[in-house]
FIKE-587685 format. One record per residue (C-alpha): residue number from 1; residue in three letters; x, y, z. Coordinates in Angstrom, 1 decimal, always signed. Example, Ala and Ser with C-alpha at 12.3 -4.5 7.8 and 13.67 -1.06 7.14 Angstrom:
<sites>
- 1/ala/+12.3/-4.5/+7.8
- 2/ser/+13.7/-1.1/+7.1
</sites>
This chain:
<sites>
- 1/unk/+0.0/+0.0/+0.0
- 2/unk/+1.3/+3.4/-1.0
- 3/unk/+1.7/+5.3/+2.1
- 4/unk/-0.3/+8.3/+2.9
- 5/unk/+1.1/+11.9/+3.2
- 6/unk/-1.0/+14.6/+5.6
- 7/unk/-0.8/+17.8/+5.8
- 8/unk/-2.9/+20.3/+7.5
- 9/unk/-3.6/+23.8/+6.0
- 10/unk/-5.9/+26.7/+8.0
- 11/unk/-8.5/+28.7/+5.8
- 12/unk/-7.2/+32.3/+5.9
- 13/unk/-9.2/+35.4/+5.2
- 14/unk/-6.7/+36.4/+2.1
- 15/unk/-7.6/+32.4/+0.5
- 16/unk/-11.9/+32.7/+0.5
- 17/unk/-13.6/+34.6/-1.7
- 18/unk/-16.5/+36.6/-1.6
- 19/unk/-18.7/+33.7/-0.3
- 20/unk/-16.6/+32.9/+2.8
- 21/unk/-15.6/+29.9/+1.5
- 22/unk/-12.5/+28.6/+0.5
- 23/unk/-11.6/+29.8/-3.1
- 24/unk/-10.9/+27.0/-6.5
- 25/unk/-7.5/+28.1/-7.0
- 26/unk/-6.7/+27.7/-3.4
- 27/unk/-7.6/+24.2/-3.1
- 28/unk/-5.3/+23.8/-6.5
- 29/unk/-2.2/+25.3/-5.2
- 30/unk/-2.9/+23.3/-1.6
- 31/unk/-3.0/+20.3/-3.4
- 32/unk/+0.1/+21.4/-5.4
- 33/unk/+2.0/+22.0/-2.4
- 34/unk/+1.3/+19.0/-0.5
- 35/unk/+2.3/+16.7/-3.4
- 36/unk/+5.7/+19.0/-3.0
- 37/unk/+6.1/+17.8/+0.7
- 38/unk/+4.9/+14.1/+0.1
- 39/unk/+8.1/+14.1/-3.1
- 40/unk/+10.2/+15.6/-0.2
- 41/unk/+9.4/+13.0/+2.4
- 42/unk/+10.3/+9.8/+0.2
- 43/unk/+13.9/+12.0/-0.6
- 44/unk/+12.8/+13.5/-4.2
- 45/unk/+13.1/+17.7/-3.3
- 46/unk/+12.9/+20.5/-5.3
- 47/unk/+16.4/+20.6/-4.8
- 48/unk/+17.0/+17.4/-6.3
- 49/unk/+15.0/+17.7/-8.7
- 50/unk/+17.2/+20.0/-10.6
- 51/unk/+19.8/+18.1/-9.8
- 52/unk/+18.4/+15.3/-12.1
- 53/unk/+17.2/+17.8/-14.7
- 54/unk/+13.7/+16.4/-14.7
- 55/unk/+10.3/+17.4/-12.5
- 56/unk/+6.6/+16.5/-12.7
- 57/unk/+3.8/+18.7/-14.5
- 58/unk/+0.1/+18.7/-13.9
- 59/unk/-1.5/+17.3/-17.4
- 60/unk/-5.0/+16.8/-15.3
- 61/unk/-6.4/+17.5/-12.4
- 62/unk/-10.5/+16.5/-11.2
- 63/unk/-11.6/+17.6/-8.0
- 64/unk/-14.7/+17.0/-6.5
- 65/unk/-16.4/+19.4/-4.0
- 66/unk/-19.0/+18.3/-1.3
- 67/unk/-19.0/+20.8/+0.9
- 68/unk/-17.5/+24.0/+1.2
- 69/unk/-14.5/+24.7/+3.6
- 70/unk/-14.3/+28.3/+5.3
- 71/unk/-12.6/+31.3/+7.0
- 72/unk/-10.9/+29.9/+10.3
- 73/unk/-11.5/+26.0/+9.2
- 74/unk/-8.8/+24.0/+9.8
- 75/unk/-8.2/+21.1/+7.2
- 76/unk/-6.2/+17.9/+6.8
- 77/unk/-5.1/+17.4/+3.5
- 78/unk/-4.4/+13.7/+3.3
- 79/unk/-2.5/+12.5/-0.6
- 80/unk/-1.0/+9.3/-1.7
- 81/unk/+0.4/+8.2/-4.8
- 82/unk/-2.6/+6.3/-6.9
- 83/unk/-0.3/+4.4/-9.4
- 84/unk/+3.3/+4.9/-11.1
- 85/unk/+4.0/+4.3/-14.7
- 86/unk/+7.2/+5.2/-17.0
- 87/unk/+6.1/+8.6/-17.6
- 88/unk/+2.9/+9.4/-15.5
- 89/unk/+1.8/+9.0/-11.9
- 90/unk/-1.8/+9.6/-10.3
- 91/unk/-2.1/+11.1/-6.9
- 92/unk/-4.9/+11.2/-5.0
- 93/unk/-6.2/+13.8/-2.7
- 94/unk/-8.6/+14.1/+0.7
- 95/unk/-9.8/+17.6/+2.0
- 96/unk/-11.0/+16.6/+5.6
- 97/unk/-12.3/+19.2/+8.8
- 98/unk/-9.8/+18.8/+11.4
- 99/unk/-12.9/+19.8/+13.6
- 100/unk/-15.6/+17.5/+12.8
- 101/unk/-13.8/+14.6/+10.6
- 102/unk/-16.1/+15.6/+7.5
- 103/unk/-14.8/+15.1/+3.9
- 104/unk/-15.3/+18.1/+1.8
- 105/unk/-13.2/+17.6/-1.4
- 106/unk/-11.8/+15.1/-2.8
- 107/unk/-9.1/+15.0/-6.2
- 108/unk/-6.6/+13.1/-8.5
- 109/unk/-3.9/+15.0/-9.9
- 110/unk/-2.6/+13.2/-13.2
- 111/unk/+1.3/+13.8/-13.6
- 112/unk/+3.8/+13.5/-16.0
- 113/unk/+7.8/+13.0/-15.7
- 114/unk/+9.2/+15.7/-18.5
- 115/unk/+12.7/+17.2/-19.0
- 116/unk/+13.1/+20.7/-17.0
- 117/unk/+14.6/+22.2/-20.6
- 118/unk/+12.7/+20.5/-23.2
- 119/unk/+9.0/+19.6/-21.4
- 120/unk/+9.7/+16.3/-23.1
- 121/unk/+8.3/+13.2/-21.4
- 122/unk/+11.1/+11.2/-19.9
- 123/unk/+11.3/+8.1/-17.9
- 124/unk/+10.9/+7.9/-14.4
- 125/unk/+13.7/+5.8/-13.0
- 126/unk/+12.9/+2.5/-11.2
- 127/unk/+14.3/+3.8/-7.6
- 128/unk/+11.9/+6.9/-8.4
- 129/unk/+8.6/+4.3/-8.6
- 130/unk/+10.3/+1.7/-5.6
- 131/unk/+10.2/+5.4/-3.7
- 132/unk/+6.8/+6.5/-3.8
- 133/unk/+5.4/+2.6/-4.1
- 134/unk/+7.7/+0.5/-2.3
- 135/unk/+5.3/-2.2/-1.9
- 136/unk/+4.9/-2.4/-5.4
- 137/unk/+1.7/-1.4/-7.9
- 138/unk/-1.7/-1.6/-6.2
- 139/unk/-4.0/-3.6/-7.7
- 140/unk/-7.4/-2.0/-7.2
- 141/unk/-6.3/+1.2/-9.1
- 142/unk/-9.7/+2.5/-11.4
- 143/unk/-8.4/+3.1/-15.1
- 144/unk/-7.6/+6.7/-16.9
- 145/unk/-10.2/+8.0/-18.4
- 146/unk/-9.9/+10.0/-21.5
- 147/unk/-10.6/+13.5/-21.1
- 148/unk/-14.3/+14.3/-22.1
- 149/unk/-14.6/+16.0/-25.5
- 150/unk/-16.5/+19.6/-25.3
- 151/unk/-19.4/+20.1/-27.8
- 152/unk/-19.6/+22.5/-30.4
- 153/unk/-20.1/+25.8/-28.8
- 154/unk/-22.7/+28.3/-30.2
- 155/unk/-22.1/+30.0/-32.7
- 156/unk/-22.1/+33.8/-30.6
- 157/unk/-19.8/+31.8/-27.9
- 158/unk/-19.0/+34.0/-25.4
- 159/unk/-15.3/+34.5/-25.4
- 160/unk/-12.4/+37.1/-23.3
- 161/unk/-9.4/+37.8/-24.1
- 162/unk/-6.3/+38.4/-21.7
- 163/unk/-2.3/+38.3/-21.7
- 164/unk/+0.0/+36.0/-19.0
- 165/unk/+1.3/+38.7/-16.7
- 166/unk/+4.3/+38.4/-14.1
- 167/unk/+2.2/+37.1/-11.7
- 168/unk/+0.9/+34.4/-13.2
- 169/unk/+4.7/+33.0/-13.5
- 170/unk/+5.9/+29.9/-11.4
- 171/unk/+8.8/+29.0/-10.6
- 172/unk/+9.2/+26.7/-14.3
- 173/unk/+8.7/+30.2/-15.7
- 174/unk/+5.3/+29.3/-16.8
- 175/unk/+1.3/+29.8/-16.1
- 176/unk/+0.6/+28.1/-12.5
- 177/unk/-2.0/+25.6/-13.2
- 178/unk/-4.1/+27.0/-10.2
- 179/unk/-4.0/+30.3/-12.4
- 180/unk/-5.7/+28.5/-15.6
- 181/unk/-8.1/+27.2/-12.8
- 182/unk/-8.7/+32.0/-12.1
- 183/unk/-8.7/+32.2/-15.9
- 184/unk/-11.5/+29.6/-16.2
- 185/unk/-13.4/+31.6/-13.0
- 186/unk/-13.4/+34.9/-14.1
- 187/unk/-14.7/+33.6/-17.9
- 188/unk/-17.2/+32.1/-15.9
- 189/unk/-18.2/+35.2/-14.0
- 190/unk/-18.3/+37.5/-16.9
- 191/unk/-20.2/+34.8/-18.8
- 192/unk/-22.6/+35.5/-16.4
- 193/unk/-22.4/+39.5/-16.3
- 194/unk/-23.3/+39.2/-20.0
- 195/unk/-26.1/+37.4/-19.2
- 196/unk/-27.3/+39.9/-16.7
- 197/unk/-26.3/+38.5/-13.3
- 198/unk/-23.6/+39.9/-12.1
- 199/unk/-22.3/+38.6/-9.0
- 200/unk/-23.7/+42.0/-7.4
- 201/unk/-27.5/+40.7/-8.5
- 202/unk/-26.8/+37.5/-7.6
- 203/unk/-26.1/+38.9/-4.2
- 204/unk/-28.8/+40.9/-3.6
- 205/unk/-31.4/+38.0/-4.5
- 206/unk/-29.5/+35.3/-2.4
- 207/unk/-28.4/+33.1/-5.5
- 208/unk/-25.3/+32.0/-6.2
- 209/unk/-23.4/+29.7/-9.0
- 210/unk/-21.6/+27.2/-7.4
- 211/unk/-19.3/+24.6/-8.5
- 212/unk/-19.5/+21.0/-7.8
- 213/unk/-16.5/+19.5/-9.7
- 214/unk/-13.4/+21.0/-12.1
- 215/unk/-12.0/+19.0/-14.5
- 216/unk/-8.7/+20.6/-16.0
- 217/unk/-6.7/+19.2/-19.0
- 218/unk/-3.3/+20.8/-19.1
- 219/unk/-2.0/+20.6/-22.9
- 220/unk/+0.9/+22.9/-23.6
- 221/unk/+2.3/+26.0/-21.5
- 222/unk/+1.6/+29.9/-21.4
- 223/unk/+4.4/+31.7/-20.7
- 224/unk/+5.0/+35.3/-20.0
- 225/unk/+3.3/+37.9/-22.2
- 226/unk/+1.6/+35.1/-24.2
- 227/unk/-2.0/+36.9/-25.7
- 228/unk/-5.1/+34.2/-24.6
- 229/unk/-8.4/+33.9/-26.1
- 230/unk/-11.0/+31.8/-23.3
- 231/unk/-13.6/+30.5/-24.5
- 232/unk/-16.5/+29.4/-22.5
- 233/unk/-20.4/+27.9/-22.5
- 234/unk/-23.0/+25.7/-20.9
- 235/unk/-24.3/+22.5/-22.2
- 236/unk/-26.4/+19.7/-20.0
- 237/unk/-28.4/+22.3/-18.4
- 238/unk/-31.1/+20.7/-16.4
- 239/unk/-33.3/+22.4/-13.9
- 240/unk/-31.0/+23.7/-11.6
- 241/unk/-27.8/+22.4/-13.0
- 242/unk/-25.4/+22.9/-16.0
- 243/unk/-22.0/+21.9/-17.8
- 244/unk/-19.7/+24.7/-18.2
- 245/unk/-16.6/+24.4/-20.6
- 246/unk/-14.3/+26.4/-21.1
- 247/unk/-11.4/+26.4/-23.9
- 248/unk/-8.2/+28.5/-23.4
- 249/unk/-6.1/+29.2/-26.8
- 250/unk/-3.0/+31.0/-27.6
- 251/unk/-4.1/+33.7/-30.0
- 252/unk/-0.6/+34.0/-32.1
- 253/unk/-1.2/+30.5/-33.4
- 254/unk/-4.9/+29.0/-32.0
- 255/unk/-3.2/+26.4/-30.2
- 256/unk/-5.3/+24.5/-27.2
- 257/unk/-3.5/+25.1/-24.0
- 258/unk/-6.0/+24.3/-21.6
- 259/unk/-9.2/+22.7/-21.5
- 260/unk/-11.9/+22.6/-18.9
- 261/unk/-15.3/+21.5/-17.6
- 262/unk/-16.8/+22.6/-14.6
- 263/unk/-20.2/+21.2/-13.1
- 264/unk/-22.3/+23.9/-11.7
- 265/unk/-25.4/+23.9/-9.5
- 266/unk/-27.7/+27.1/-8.6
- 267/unk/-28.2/+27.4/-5.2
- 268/unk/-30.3/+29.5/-2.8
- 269/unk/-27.5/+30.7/-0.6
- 270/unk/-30.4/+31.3/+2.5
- 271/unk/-31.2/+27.3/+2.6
- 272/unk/-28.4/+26.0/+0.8
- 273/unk/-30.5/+24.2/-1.6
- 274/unk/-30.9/+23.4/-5.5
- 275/unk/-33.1/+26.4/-7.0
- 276/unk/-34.6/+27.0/-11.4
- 277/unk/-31.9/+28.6/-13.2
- 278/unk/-32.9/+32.3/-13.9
- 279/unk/-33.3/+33.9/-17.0
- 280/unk/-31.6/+32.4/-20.0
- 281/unk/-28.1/+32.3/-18.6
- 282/unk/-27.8/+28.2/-18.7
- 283/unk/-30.6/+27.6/-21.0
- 284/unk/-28.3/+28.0/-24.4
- 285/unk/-26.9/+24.8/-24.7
- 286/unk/-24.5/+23.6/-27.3
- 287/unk/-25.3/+20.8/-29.4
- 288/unk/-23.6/+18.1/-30.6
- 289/unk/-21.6/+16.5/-32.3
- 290/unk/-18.3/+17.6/-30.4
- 291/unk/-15.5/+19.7/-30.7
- 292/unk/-12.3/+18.8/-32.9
- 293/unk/-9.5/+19.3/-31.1
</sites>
């Protein structure tokens, strides 16, 4: 059995957003940080990482959200290593309460072993897997699944454009994948301005739209001053609920960088509870057959 890694993480004010709870991109960069610590623990460091030349990159992350975490919470981020292959390992992630023991998120990052220089793929050497697994594979490990394919958006898809500042800049001198994860929030929220329901309205009559589940498909990099087109609709729209996806290009040449889907639910924020989607905000759904990628 791979062995587990915990860490625990408080809420802080600077990490919620205007709900009180917990922020996306927060859970994103905890989940990034812990799989940092749980490298560290079995000996592979930052450090040593550039020694080798090599690190792991996000190429897809799903996170599931059953309840939300908030200001002053305290949380034990529990993440073990799902599988190990030549190129590509699956972590696994658990958001608990420290307080009352309740699980409010879980995720699986998908990662792959590339050269520092080149991004290439390389292959993870055997000491590497014996490291993270050394009792071996497991054997109850669910198979990939192949990222679902978006359908054709409309044809007056509602799209934004922005450029990759300084602060969007890790450390591998490219976009932070909890960054795409803002990029795909903020098309989401304007997406819904242009509907007419801002998040100001949406205040005032107790609604929100809240997100059940992300599901992020890392392609190729942004890098500093790169020009973005983000692209984004709803499909699946039922009474209350919706598909969101969200397509992030390079404008010099169109190429796919990043592409996501986000399950939404409208919610009553006094009772908590499923409410009918106003207006015609999630009612334009796409149609099939899917988008060519």
């Amino acid at each position: 059995m791979p062995a587990d890694h915990h860490e625990t993480f408080p809420v802080r004010y600077w990490e919620c957003n205007a709900l009180g709870h917990l922020s996306s991109t927060n859970y994103f960069r905890w989940m990034q940080e812990a799989a940092f610590s749980a490298s560290a623990a079995v000996g592979y460091d930052w450090a040593r990482y550039r020694e080798m030349g090599n690190v792991w990159l996000v190429r897809e992350t799903d996170i599931k959200y059953l309840r939300p975490l908030k200001y002053g919470d305290k949380v034990d981020l529990k993440t073990w290593v799902m599988d190990f292959r030549r190129l590509r390992s699956r972590r696994a992630y658990e958001f608990t309460s420290a307080e009352t023991g309740q699980l409010a998120a879980r995720a699986i990052t998908d990662w792959v072993y590339v050269n520092s220089d080149t991004l290439q793929p390389v292959v993870a050497p055997e000491e590497m897997q014996r490291a993270f697994l050394p009792e071996g594979q497991p054997n109850d490990v669910p198979p990939r699944e192949r990222f679902p394919a978006a359908p054709y958006p409309p044809a007056d898809v509602f799209s934004i454009s922005r450029q990759v500042e300084w602060r969007d800049i890790d450390m591998m001198w490219h976009v932070n994948n909890a960054v795409y994860l803002a990029y795909v929030e903020e098309a989401g929220t304007r997406l819904a301005e242009a509907h007419g329901w801002s998040m100001e309205r949406m205040t005032e009559e107790k609604s929100a739209i809240l997100t059940n589940r992300h599901r992020i498909e890392y392609r190729q990099p942004a890098r500093m001053g790169d020009e973005l087109d983000i692209a984004t609709w709803y499909s699946d729209t039922k009474r209350a609920t919706a598909l969101r996806h969200c397509l992030i290009r390079r404008a010099e040449d169109g190429a796919l960088l990043v592409q996501a889907q986000v399950h939404c639910t409208w919610v009553d924020l006094r009772t908590g509870q499923p409410i009918g989607v106003h207006g015609d905000l999630l009612r334009r759904s796409a149609s099939d057959p899917t988008v060519d990628l």
